[in-house]
N, C-alpha and C positions, 0 to 999 in steps of 0.2 A: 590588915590582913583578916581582921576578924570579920568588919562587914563584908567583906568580900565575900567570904565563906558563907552567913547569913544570905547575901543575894542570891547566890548562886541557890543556894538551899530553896527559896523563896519563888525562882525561877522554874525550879524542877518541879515544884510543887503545883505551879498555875499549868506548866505545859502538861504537865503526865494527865490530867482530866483529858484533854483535849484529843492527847495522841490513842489516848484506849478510847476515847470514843469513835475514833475518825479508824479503829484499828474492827472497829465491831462490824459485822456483815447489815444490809440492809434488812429491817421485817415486809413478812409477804405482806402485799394489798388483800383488799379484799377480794374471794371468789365468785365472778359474777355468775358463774354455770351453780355454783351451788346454792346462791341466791337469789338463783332464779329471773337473772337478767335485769331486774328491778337499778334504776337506779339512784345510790346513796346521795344525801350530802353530810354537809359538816353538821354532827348531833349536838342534841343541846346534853344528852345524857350519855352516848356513847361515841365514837371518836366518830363513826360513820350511821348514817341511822336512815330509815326508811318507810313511812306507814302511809300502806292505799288510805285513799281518799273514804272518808263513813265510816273508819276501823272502830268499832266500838265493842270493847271485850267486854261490857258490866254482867255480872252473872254468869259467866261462859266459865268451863275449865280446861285447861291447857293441859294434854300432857306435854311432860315435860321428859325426853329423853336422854341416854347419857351421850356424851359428847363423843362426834368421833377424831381418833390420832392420824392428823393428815400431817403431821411432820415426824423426822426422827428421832428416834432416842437418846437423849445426851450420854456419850460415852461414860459421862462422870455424873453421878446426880449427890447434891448436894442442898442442905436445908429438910423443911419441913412438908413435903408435897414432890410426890414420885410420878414419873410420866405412867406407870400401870395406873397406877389411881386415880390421876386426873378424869378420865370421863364420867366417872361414880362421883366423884367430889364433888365436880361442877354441876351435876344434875340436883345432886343433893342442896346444894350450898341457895342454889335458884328455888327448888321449892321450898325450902324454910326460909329464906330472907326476904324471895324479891316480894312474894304475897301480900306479906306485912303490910308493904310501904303501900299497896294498892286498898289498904282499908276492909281488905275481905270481898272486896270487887271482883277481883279475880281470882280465881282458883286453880291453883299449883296442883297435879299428881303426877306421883310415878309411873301410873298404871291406865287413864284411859283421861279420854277428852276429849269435845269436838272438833278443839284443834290441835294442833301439836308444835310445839318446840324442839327444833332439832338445831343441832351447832357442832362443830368443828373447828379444832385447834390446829390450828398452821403455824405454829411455833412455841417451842416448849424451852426455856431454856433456863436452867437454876441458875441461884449465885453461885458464884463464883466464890473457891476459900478466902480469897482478897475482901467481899464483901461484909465478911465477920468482922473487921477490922473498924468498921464504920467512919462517921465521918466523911470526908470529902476522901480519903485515900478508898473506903469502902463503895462510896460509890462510884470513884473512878475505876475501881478493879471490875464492877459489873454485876451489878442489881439483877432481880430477875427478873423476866418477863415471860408474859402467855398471851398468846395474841390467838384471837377466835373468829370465829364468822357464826351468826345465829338468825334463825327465821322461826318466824310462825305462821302458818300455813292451815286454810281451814279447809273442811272435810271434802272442797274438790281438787283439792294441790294449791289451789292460788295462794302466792306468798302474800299477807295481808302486814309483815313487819319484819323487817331485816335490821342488820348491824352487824361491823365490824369493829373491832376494839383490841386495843394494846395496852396490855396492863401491866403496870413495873411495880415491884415489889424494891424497896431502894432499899438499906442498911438495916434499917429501923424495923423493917417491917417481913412480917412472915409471907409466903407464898399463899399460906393456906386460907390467913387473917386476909389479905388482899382482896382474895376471890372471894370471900365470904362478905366482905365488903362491897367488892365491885357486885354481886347480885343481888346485893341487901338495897345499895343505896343507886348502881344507877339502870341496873338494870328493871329492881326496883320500880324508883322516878320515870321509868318510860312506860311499866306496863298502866300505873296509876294516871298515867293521862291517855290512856286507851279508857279507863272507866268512868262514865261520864253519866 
């Protein structure tokens, strides 16, 4: 009777990942109208990536803009990183992290550039209270995620660098440490092979 019980136990444990994932809505694609038509493929640094032909940022500064809220409000916000906040963060989190990784090649501001960085969030969604719980039942209850579109674009509109990106914050990790990461390291890694 007792393995029974144990099986059974065993069983709900492997299916419940599955059935909340297959339970979760799909994330938006990329936006092509606000990427300006350009088209992605699979990135070495970001899930979808983009760079005209001759992109060479060395010496150039980017401003960098705050992001705009192209999806909803979660009814429920939970964790470390609030949907008001997000566009400020993310602007922030890109000019002190991704610079670094480019060696001082390129240069991050808030305030002016020859080109400019703009990006949009098309899905904003916290953990979930289940996610506190960690482990395999924290990530089955539902990690968080922020899925974005972002371009750079010099001083006559032409997009000269796109990407789309899905970023999941699992059990372990903060929304905010995520983001701070994801610009550090691969937003980062793409701008430093612009500098050349």
């Amino acid at each position: 009777m007792r393995k029974l019980g144990v099986i059974a136990l065993l069983a709900a444990a492997l299916a419940a990942p599955a059935a909340l994932q297959a339970k979760s809505k799909d994330s938006p694609g990329p936006d092509k109208e606000f990427l300006g038509g350009v088209d992605l493929h699979k990135g070495k640094y970001l899930d979808q990536e983009y760079v005209a032909d001759g992109t060479n940022l060395t010496g150039k500064t980017i401003h960098v803009h705050p992001f705009e809220m192209k999806c909803e409000r979660p009814d429920k916000e939970k964790g470390d990183l609030s949907w008001k906040e997000l566009p400020d963060f993310i602007q922030t989190a890109i000019v002190e992290n991704a610079g670094d990784r480019s060696g001082g090649a390129v240069k991050l501001s808030k305030g002016s550039g020859s080109y400019s960085l703009q990006g949009q969030v098309t899905e904003f969604r916290p953990p979930s209270s289940g996610a506190a719980w960690g482990g395999w039942i924290g990530q089955a209850a539902g990690s968080g995620t922020i899925v974005f579109d972002m371009k750079i674009v010099d001083s006559s509109g032409k997009v000269v660098v796109a990407a789309h990106h899905k970023m999941l914050a699992e059990a372990s990790d903060s929304l905010r440490r995520r983001m701070e990461n994801v610009a550090g390291d691969e937003i980062g890694h793409l701008l430093s092979t612009l500098s050349k």
